[in-house]
C-alpha positions as CSV (number, residue, x, y, z in Angstrom):
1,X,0.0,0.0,0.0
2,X,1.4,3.4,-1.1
3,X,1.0,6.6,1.5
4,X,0.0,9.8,-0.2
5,X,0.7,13.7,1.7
6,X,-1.9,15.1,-0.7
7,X,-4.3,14.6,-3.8
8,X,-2.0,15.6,-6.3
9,X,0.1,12.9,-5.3
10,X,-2.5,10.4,-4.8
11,X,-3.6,11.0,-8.3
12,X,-0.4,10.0,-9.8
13,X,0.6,7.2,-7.6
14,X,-3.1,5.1,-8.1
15,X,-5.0,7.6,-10.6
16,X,-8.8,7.4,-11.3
17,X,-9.5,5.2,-8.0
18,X,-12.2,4.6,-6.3
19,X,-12.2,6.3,-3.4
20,X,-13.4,6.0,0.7
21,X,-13.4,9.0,2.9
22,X,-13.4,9.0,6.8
23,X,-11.1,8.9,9.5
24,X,-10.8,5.0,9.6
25,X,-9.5,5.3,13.6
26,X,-9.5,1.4,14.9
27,X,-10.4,-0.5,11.6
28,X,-13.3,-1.6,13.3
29,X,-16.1,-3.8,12.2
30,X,-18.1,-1.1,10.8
31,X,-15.1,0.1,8.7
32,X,-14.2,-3.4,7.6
33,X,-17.9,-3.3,6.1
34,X,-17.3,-0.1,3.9
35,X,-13.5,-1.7,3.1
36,X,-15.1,-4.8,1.6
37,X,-17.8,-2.7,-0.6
38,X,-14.8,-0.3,-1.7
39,X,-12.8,-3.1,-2.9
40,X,-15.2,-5.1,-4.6
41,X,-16.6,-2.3,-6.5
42,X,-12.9,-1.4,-7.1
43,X,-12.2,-5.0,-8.6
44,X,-15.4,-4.5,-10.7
45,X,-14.2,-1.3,-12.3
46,X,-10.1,-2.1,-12.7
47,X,-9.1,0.3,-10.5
48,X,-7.3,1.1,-7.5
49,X,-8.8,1.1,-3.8
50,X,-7.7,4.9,-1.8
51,X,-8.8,6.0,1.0
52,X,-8.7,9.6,2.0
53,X,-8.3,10.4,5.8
54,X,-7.5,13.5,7.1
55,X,-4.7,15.3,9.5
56,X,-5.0,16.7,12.1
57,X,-8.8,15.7,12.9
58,X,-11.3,17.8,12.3
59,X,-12.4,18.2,15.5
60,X,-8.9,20.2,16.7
61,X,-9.2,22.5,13.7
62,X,-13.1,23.1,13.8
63,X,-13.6,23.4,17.7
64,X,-10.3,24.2,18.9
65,X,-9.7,21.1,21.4
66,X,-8.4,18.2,21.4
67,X,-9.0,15.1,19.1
68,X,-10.8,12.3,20.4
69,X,-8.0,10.0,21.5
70,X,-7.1,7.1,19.1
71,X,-8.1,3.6,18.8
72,X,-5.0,2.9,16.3
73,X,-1.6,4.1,15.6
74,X,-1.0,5.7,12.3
75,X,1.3,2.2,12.2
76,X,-1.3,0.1,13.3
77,X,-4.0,2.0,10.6
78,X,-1.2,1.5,7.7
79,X,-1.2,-2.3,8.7
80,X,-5.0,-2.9,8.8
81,X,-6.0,-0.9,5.8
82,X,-3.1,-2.7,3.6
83,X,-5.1,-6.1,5.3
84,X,-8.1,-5.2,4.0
85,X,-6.7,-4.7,0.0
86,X,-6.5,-1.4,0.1
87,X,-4.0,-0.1,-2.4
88,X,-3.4,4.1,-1.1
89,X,-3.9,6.1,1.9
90,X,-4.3,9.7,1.2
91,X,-3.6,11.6,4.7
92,X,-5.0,15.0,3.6
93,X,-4.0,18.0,5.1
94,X,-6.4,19.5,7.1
95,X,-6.9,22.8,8.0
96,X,-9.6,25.9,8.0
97,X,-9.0,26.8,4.4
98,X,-10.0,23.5,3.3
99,X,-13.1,23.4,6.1
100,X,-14.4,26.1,4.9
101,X,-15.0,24.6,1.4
102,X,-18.4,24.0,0.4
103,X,-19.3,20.7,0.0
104,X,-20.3,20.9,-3.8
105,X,-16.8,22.6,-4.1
106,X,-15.1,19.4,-2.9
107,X,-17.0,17.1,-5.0
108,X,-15.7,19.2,-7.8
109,X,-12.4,20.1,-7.0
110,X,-10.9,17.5,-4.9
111,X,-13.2,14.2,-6.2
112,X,-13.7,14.8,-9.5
113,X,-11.3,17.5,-10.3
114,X,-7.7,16.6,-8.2
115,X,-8.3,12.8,-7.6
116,X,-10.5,12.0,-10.8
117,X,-12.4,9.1,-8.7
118,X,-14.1,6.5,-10.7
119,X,-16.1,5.9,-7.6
120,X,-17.0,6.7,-4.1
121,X,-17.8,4.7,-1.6
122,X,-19.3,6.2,1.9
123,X,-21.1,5.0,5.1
124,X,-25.0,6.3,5.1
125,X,-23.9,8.7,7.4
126,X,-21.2,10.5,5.8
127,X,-21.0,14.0,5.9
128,X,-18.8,16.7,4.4
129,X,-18.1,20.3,3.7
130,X,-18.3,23.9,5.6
131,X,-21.5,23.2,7.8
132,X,-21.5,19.3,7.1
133,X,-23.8,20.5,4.6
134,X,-22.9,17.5,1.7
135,X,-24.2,14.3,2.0
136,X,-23.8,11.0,-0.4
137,X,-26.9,12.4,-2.7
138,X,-24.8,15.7,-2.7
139,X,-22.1,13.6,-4.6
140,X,-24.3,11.6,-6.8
141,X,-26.1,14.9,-7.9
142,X,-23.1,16.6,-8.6
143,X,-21.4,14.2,-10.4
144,X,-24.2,14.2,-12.9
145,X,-24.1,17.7,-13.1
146,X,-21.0,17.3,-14.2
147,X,-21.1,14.3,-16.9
148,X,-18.9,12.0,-14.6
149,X,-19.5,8.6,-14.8
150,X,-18.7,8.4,-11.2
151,X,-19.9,5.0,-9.4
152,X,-21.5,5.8,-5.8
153,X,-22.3,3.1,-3.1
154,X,-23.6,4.2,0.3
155,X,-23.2,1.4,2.9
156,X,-25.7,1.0,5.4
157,X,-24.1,1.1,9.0
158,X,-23.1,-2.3,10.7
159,X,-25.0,-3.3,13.9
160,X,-23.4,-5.4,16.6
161,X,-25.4,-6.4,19.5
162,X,-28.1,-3.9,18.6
163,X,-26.3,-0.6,18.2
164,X,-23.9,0.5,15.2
165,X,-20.2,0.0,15.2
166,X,-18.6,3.5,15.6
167,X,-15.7,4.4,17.0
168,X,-17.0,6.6,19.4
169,X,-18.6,3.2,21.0
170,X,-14.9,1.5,20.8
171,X,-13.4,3.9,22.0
172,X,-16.3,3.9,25.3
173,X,-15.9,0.1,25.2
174,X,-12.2,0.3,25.4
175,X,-12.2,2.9,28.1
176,X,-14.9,0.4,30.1
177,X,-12.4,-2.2,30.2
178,X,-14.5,-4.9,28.0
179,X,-11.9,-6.5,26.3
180,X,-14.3,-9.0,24.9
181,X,-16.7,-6.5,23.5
182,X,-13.7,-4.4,21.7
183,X,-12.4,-7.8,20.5
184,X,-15.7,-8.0,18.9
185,X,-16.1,-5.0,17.8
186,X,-13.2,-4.2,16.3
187,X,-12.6,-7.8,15.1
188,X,-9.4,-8.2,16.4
189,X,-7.9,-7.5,20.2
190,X,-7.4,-3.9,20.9
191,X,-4.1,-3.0,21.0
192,X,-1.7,-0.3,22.9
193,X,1.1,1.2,21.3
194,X,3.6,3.4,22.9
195,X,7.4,4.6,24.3
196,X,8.2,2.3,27.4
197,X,9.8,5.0,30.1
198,X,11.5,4.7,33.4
199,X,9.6,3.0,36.2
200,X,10.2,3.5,39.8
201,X,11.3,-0.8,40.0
202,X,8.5,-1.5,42.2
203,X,7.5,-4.3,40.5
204,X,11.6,-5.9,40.1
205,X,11.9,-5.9,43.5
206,X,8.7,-7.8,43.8
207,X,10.3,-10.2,41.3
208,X,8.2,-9.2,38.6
209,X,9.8,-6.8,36.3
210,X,7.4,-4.6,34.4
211,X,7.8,-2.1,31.3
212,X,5.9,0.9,31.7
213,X,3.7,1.9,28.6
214,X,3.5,5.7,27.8
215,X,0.1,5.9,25.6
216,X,0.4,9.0,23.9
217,X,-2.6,10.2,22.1
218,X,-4.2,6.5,22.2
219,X,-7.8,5.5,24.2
220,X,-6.3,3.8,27.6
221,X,-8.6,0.7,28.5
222,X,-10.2,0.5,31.7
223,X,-8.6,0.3,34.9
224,X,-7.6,-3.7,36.5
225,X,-5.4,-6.5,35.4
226,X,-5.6,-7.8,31.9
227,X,-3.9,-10.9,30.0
228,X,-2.4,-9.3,27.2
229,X,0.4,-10.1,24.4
230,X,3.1,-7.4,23.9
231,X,5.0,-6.9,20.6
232,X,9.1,-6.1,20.9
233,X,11.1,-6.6,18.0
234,X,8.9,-8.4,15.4
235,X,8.1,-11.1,18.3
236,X,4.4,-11.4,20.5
237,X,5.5,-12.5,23.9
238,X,2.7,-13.0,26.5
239,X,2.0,-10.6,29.2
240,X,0.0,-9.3,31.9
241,X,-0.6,-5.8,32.5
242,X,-1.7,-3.7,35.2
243,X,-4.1,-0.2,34.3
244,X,-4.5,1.7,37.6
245,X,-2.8,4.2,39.9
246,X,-1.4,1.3,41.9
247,X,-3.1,2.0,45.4
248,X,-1.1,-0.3,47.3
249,X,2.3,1.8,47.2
250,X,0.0,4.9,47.5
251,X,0.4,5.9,43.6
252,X,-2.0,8.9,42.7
253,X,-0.5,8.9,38.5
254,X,-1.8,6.6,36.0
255,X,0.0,3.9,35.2
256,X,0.2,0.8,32.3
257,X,2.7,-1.9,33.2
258,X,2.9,-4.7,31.6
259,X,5.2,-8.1,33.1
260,X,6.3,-9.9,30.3
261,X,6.9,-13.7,30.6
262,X,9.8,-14.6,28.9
263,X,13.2,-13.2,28.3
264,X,12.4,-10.3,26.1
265,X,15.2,-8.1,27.1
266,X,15.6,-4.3,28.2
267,X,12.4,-2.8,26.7
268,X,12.9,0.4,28.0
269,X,13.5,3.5,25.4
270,X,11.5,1.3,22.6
271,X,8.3,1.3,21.5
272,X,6.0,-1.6,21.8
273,X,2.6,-2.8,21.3
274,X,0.0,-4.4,24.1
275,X,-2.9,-6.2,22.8
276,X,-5.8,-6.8,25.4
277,X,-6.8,-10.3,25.3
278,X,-9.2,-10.3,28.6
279,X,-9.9,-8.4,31.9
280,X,-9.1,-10.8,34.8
281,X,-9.9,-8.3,37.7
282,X,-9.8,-5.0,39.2
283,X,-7.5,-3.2,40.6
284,X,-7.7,-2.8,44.8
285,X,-5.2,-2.0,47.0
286,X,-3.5,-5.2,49.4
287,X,-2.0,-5.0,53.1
288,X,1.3,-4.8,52.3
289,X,3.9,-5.7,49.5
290,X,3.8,-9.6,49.8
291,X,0.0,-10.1,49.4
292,X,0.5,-7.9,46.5
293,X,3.2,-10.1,44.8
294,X,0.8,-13.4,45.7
295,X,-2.2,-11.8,43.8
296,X,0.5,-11.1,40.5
297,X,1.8,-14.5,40.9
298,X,-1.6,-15.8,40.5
299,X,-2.2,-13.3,38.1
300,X,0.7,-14.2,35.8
301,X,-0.4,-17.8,36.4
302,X,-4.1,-17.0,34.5
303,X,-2.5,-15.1,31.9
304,X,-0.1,-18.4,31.1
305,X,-2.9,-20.6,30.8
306,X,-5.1,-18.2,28.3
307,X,-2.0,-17.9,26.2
308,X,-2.3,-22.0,26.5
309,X,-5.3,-21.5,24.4
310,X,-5.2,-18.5,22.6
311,X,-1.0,-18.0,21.5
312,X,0.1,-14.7,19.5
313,X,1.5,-17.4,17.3
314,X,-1.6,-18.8,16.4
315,X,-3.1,-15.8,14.8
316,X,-2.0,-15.4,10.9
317,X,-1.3,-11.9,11.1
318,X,0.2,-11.6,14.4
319,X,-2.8,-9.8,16.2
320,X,-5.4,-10.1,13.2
321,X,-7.7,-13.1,13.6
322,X,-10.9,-12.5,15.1
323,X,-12.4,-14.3,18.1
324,X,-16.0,-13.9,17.9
Protein backbone atom coordinates (compact mmCIF):
# COMPACT_ATOMS: atom_id res chain seq x y z
CA UNK A 1 0.00 0.00 0.00
CA UNK A 2 1.41 3.36 -1.09
CA UNK A 3 1.04 6.63 1.49
CA UNK A 4 -0.01 9.80 -0.23
CA UNK A 5 0.71 13.68 1.66
CA UNK A 6 -1.93 15.09 -0.72
CA UNK A 7 -4.33 14.62 -3.82
CA UNK A 8 -1.96 15.59 -6.27
CA UNK A 9 0.12 12.93 -5.29
CA UNK A 10 -2.50 10.36 -4.78
CA UNK A 11 -3.62 11.03 -8.35
CA UNK A 12 -0.36 10.04 -9.84
CA UNK A 13 0.56 7.18 -7.63
CA UNK A 14 -3.06 5.15 -8.12
CA UNK A 15 -5.04 7.62 -10.56
CA UNK A 16 -8.76 7.39 -11.28
CA UNK A 17 -9.46 5.25 -7.97
CA UNK A 18 -12.21 4.56 -6.26
CA UNK A 19 -12.22 6.28 -3.39
CA UNK A 20 -13.39 5.98 0.75
CA UNK A 21 -13.41 9.01 2.94
CA UNK A 22 -13.43 9.00 6.79
CA UNK A 23 -11.06 8.94 9.48
CA UNK A 24 -10.81 5.03 9.59
CA UNK A 25 -9.50 5.30 13.56
CA UNK A 26 -9.54 1.36 14.85
CA UNK A 27 -10.44 -0.47 11.58
CA UNK A 28 -13.34 -1.55 13.26
CA UNK A 29 -16.07 -3.76 12.16
CA UNK A 30 -18.07 -1.07 10.80
CA UNK A 31 -15.11 0.12 8.72
CA UNK A 32 -14.22 -3.41 7.57
CA UNK A 33 -17.92 -3.27 6.12
CA UNK A 34 -17.28 -0.08 3.86
CA UNK A 35 -13.47 -1.67 3.09
CA UNK A 36 -15.09 -4.84 1.63
CA UNK A 37 -17.75 -2.66 -0.61
CA UNK A 38 -14.78 -0.29 -1.69
CA UNK A 39 -12.84 -3.09 -2.88
CA UNK A 40 -15.21 -5.10 -4.56
CA UNK A 41 -16.59 -2.25 -6.54
CA UNK A 42 -12.92 -1.40 -7.15
CA UNK A 43 -12.22 -5.02 -8.61
CA UNK A 44 -15.45 -4.55 -10.67
CA UNK A 45 -14.25 -1.31 -12.29
CA UNK A 46 -10.13 -2.15 -12.70
CA UNK A 47 -9.07 0.28 -10.49
CA UNK A 48 -7.35 1.14 -7.50
CA UNK A 49 -8.80 1.09 -3.83
CA UNK A 50 -7.72 4.86 -1.80
CA UNK A 51 -8.83 5.95 0.97
CA UNK A 52 -8.75 9.62 1.99
CA UNK A 53 -8.28 10.40 5.79
CA UNK A 54 -7.52 13.47 7.08
CA UNK A 55 -4.74 15.31 9.53
CA UNK A 56 -5.02 16.69 12.07
CA UNK A 57 -8.82 15.71 12.92
CA UNK A 58 -11.26 17.77 12.30
CA UNK A 59 -12.42 18.21 15.54
CA UNK A 60 -8.95 20.21 16.65
CA UNK A 61 -9.18 22.54 13.66
CA UNK A 62 -13.06 23.09 13.84
CA UNK A 63 -13.61 23.40 17.74
CA UNK A 64 -10.31 24.23 18.91
CA UNK A 65 -9.74 21.06 21.37
CA UNK A 66 -8.37 18.17 21.37
CA UNK A 67 -8.95 15.12 19.07
CA UNK A 68 -10.83 12.31 20.36
CA UNK A 69 -8.01 10.03 21.51
CA UNK A 70 -7.11 7.12 19.12
CA UNK A 71 -8.14 3.60 18.79
CA UNK A 72 -4.97 2.92 16.26
CA UNK A 73 -1.57 4.10 15.64
CA UNK A 74 -0.98 5.73 12.34
CA UNK A 75 1.27 2.21 12.17
CA UNK A 76 -1.30 0.10 13.32
CA UNK A 77 -4.04 1.99 10.61
CA UNK A 78 -1.19 1.50 7.70
CA UNK A 79 -1.21 -2.27 8.67
CA UNK A 80 -4.97 -2.86 8.77
CA UNK A 81 -5.95 -0.85 5.75
CA UNK A 82 -3.10 -2.75 3.58
CA UNK A 83 -5.07 -6.13 5.30
CA UNK A 84 -8.09 -5.23 4.01
CA UNK A 85 -6.74 -4.68 0.02
CA UNK A 86 -6.52 -1.41 0.12
CA UNK A 87 -4.03 -0.10 -2.41
CA UNK A 88 -3.45 4.08 -1.13
CA UNK A 89 -3.86 6.11 1.89
CA UNK A 90 -4.25 9.67 1.18
CA UNK A 91 -3.57 11.55 4.68
CA UNK A 92 -4.96 14.97 3.59
CA UNK A 93 -4.01 17.95 5.09
CA UNK A 94 -6.44 19.51 7.08
CA UNK A 95 -6.91 22.83 7.97
CA UNK A 96 -9.64 25.94 8.04
CA UNK A 97 -9.00 26.80 4.44
CA UNK A 98 -10.05 23.50 3.26
CA UNK A 99 -13.07 23.38 6.12
CA UNK A 100 -14.39 26.10 4.87
CA UNK A 101 -14.99 24.59 1.39
CA UNK A 102 -18.42 23.95 0.37
CA UNK A 103 -19.31 20.73 0.04
CA UNK A 104 -20.25 20.93 -3.81
CA UNK A 105 -16.79 22.56 -4.12
CA UNK A 106 -15.11 19.36 -2.92
CA UNK A 107 -17.03 17.13 -5.02
CA UNK A 108 -15.68 19.24 -7.79
CA UNK A 109 -12.43 20.08 -6.99
CA UNK A 110 -10.87 17.53 -4.85
CA UNK A 111 -13.22 14.24 -6.23
CA UNK A 112 -13.66 14.78 -9.55
CA UNK A 113 -11.30 17.47 -10.30
CA UNK A 114 -7.70 16.58 -8.17
CA UNK A 115 -8.29 12.81 -7.58
CA UNK A 116 -10.49 11.98 -10.83
CA UNK A 117 -12.37 9.09 -8.67
CA UNK A 118 -14.11 6.49 -10.75
CA UNK A 119 -16.06 5.93 -7.65
CA UNK A 120 -17.03 6.66 -4.10
CA UNK A 121 -17.78 4.75 -1.57
CA UNK A 122 -19.29 6.23 1.87
CA UNK A 123 -21.12 5.00 5.14
CA UNK A 124 -24.98 6.28 5.08
CA UNK A 125 -23.85 8.66 7.42
CA UNK A 126 -21.25 10.54 5.79
CA UNK A 127 -20.97 13.97 5.89
CA UNK A 128 -18.79 16.68 4.38
CA UNK A 129 -18.07 20.33 3.70
CA UNK A 130 -18.33 23.90 5.59
CA UNK A 131 -21.45 23.17 7.76
CA UNK A 132 -21.48 19.33 7.14
CA UNK A 133 -23.80 20.46 4.61
CA UNK A 134 -22.94 17.55 1.71
CA UNK A 135 -24.20 14.35 1.95
CA UNK A 136 -23.80 10.97 -0.40
CA UNK A 137 -26.91 12.43 -2.66
CA UNK A 138 -24.81 15.67 -2.71
CA UNK A 139 -22.10 13.62 -4.59
CA UNK A 140 -24.32 11.63 -6.80
CA UNK A 141 -26.13 14.92 -7.93
CA UNK A 142 -23.14 16.61 -8.65
CA UNK A 143 -21.43 14.23 -10.38
CA UNK A 144 -24.18 14.20 -12.92
CA UNK A 145 -24.08 17.70 -13.14
CA UNK A 146 -20.97 17.33 -14.23
CA UNK A 147 -21.07 14.35 -16.92
CA UNK A 148 -18.89 11.96 -14.57
CA UNK A 149 -19.45 8.57 -14.76
CA UNK A 150 -18.73 8.36 -11.18
CA UNK A 151 -19.94 4.97 -9.36
CA UNK A 152 -21.49 5.83 -5.84
CA UNK A 153 -22.26 3.13 -3.13
CA UNK A 154 -23.63 4.16 0.34
CA UNK A 155 -23.19 1.35 2.92
CA UNK A 156 -25.69 1.03 5.44
CA UNK A 157 -24.08 1.14 8.99
CA UNK A 158 -23.12 -2.26 10.67
CA UNK A 159 -24.96 -3.27 13.92
CA UNK A 160 -23.35 -5.43 16.56
CA UNK A 161 -25.44 -6.36 19.50
CA UNK A 162 -28.08 -3.94 18.58
CA UNK A 163 -26.27 -0.55 18.16
CA UNK A 164 -23.94 0.53 15.24
CA UNK A 165 -20.21 -0.02 15.20
CA UNK A 166 -18.65 3.55 15.58
CA UNK A 167 -15.74 4.45 16.97
CA UNK A 168 -16.99 6.58 19.38
CA UNK A 169 -18.60 3.23 21.03
CA UNK A 170 -14.89 1.45 20.79
CA UNK A 171 -13.39 3.91 22.05
CA UNK A 172 -16.28 3.85 25.26
CA UNK A 173 -15.89 0.11 25.19
CA UNK A 174 -12.17 0.30 25.41
CA UNK A 175 -12.16 2.91 28.12
CA UNK A 176 -14.87 0.38 30.12
CA UNK A 177 -12.40 -2.18 30.16
CA UNK A 178 -14.54 -4.89 27.99
CA UNK A 179 -11.92 -6.53 26.30
CA UNK A 180 -14.27 -8.98 24.95
CA UNK A 181 -16.69 -6.54 23.50
CA UNK A 182 -13.75 -4.41 21.67
CA UNK A 183 -12.43 -7.76 20.46
CA UNK A 184 -15.72 -8.02 18.87
CA UNK A 185 -16.08 -5.00 17.83
CA UNK A 186 -13.16 -4.16 16.26
CA UNK A 187 -12.57 -7.78 15.05
CA UNK A 188 -9.43 -8.22 16.42
CA UNK A 189 -7.91 -7.54 20.23
CA UNK A 190 -7.38 -3.90 20.92
CA UNK A 191 -4.14 -2.99 20.96
CA UNK A 192 -1.73 -0.34 22.94
CA UNK A 193 1.11 1.23 21.28
CA UNK A 194 3.65 3.38 22.89
CA UNK A 195 7.38 4.62 24.31
CA UNK A 196 8.23 2.32 27.44
CA UNK A 197 9.85 5.02 30.12
CA UNK A 198 11.47 4.67 33.43
CA UNK A 199 9.62 2.97 36.21
CA UNK A 200 10.24 3.46 39.81
CA UNK A 201 11.29 -0.80 39.97
CA UNK A 202 8.46 -1.48 42.24
CA UNK A 203 7.54 -4.30 40.48
CA UNK A 204 11.57 -5.88 40.12
CA UNK A 205 11.91 -5.94 43.53
CA UNK A 206 8.70 -7.76 43.85
CA UNK A 207 10.28 -10.25 41.26
CA UNK A 208 8.21 -9.21 38.59
CA UNK A 209 9.77 -6.84 36.31
CA UNK A 210 7.44 -4.57 34.44
CA UNK A 211 7.81 -2.13 31.26
CA UNK A 212 5.92 0.89 31.70
CA UNK A 213 3.67 1.86 28.60
CA UNK A 214 3.45 5.69 27.81
CA UNK A 215 0.12 5.87 25.59
CA UNK A 216 0.37 8.97 23.89
CA UNK A 217 -2.65 10.17 22.10
CA UNK A 218 -4.24 6.54 22.15
CA UNK A 219 -7.79 5.51 24.18
CA UNK A 220 -6.26 3.84 27.58
CA UNK A 221 -8.62 0.66 28.46
CA UNK A 222 -10.20 0.55 31.73
CA UNK A 223 -8.59 0.33 34.87
CA UNK A 224 -7.56 -3.70 36.49
CA UNK A 225 -5.38 -6.46 35.44
CA UNK A 226 -5.65 -7.82 31.89
CA UNK A 227 -3.93 -10.91 30.05
CA UNK A 228 -2.44 -9.34 27.19
CA UNK A 229 0.44 -10.12 24.41
CA UNK A 230 3.14 -7.35 23.93
CA UNK A 231 4.97 -6.93 20.60
CA UNK A 232 9.08 -6.06 20.85
CA UNK A 233 11.08 -6.57 17.97
CA UNK A 234 8.93 -8.35 15.42
CA UNK A 235 8.12 -11.11 18.29
CA UNK A 236 4.36 -11.41 20.46
CA UNK A 237 5.45 -12.51 23.88
CA UNK A 238 2.65 -13.04 26.50
CA UNK A 239 2.05 -10.58 29.20
CA UNK A 240 -0.01 -9.30 31.94
CA UNK A 241 -0.64 -5.80 32.46
CA UNK A 242 -1.70 -3.71 35.17
CA UNK A 243 -4.10 -0.21 34.30
CA UNK A 244 -4.51 1.67 37.56
CA UNK A 245 -2.84 4.16 39.94
CA UNK A 246 -1.43 1.31 41.89
CA UNK A 247 -3.13 1.96 45.45
CA UNK A 248 -1.12 -0.31 47.32
CA UNK A 249 2.32 1.85 47.25
CA UNK A 250 0.01 4.91 47.47
CA UNK A 251 0.42 5.91 43.65
CA UNK A 252 -1.97 8.92 42.66
CA UNK A 253 -0.53 8.90 38.52
CA UNK A 254 -1.85 6.57 35.96
CA UNK A 255 0.02 3.95 35.17
CA UNK A 256 0.25 0.80 32.32
CA UNK A 257 2.74 -1.94 33.24
CA UNK A 258 2.90 -4.72 31.65
CA UNK A 259 5.16 -8.13 33.08
CA UNK A 260 6.30 -9.86 30.32
CA UNK A 261 6.89 -13.68 30.64
CA UNK A 262 9.76 -14.59 28.86
CA UNK A 263 13.15 -13.23 28.27
CA UNK A 264 12.37 -10.32 26.13
CA UNK A 265 15.19 -8.10 27.08
CA UNK A 266 15.63 -4.29 28.20
CA UNK A 267 12.43 -2.79 26.66
CA UNK A 268 12.92 0.42 27.99
CA UNK A 269 13.50 3.49 25.43
CA UNK A 270 11.48 1.28 22.59
CA UNK A 271 8.29 1.31 21.46
CA UNK A 272 6.01 -1.61 21.80
CA UNK A 273 2.59 -2.84 21.27
CA UNK A 274 -0.05 -4.37 24.09
CA UNK A 275 -2.93 -6.19 22.78
CA UNK A 276 -5.76 -6.85 25.44
CA UNK A 277 -6.76 -10.32 25.31
CA UNK A 278 -9.24 -10.30 28.60
CA UNK A 279 -9.85 -8.40 31.90
CA UNK A 280 -9.05 -10.82 34.81
CA UNK A 281 -9.87 -8.29 37.72
CA UNK A 282 -9.83 -5.03 39.15
CA UNK A 283 -7.46 -3.16 40.59
CA UNK A 284 -7.69 -2.81 44.84
CA UNK A 285 -5.22 -2.05 46.95
CA UNK A 286 -3.49 -5.15 49.38
CA UNK A 287 -2.03 -5.02 53.09
CA UNK A 288 1.27 -4.75 52.27
CA UNK A 289 3.92 -5.75 49.51
CA UNK A 290 3.82 -9.60 49.85
CA UNK A 291 -0.05 -10.10 49.40
CA UNK A 292 0.52 -7.87 46.55
CA UNK A 293 3.19 -10.14 44.81
CA UNK A 294 0.81 -13.39 45.68
CA UNK A 295 -2.24 -11.81 43.77
CA UNK A 296 0.52 -11.11 40.49
CA UNK A 297 1.81 -14.47 40.86
CA UNK A 298 -1.64 -15.84 40.46
CA UNK A 299 -2.21 -13.27 38.05
CA UNK A 300 0.71 -14.23 35.77
CA UNK A 301 -0.35 -17.79 36.38
CA UNK A 302 -4.14 -17.01 34.48
CA UNK A 303 -2.45 -15.09 31.91
CA UNK A 304 -0.08 -18.36 31.10
CA UNK A 305 -2.92 -20.63 30.76
CA UNK A 306 -5.09 -18.23 28.30
CA UNK A 307 -2.02 -17.93 26.16
CA UNK A 308 -2.26 -21.96 26.46
CA UNK A 309 -5.25 -21.54 24.41
CA UNK A 310 -5.15 -18.49 22.60
CA UNK A 311 -1.03 -18.01 21.51
CA UNK A 312 0.09 -14.66 19.50
CA UNK A 313 1.50 -17.38 17.31
CA UNK A 314 -1.57 -18.78 16.36
CA UNK A 315 -3.06 -15.84 14.79
CA UNK A 316 -2.04 -15.44 10.92
CA UNK A 317 -1.29 -11.93 11.07
CA UNK A 318 0.23 -11.64 14.41
CA UNK A 319 -2.84 -9.76 16.23
CA UNK A 320 -5.42 -10.10 13.15
CA UNK A 321 -7.72 -13.14 13.63
CA UNK A 322 -10.93 -12.51 15.10
CA UNK A 323 -12.41 -14.26 18.08
CA UNK A 324 -16.00 -13.86 17.93
Amino acid sequence: MRIFADALAASKGVPCAVLAIGNFDGIHAGHRHVLAQLRELADALDAPALVMTFRPHPAAVLHGRDAPPRLSSDTQQQEALRDCGVDGLLVQPFDRQLAAWSARRFVEEMILGRLGARGVVVGEGFRFGSGRSGDPKLIEDVSRDAGARLRLVVVEPLREEGDVVSSSRVRRVVASGDDALSWRLLRRPFALEGAVVAGDGIGAKLGFRTANLEPGAMVVPGGGVHVTATRWQQRWWPSVTNVGTRPTVRGTALRIETHVLGEPGDMLDGVVRVAFLERLREERRFDGLDALAAQIALDVEAARRLHEVVHPERWPDGLGSSRS
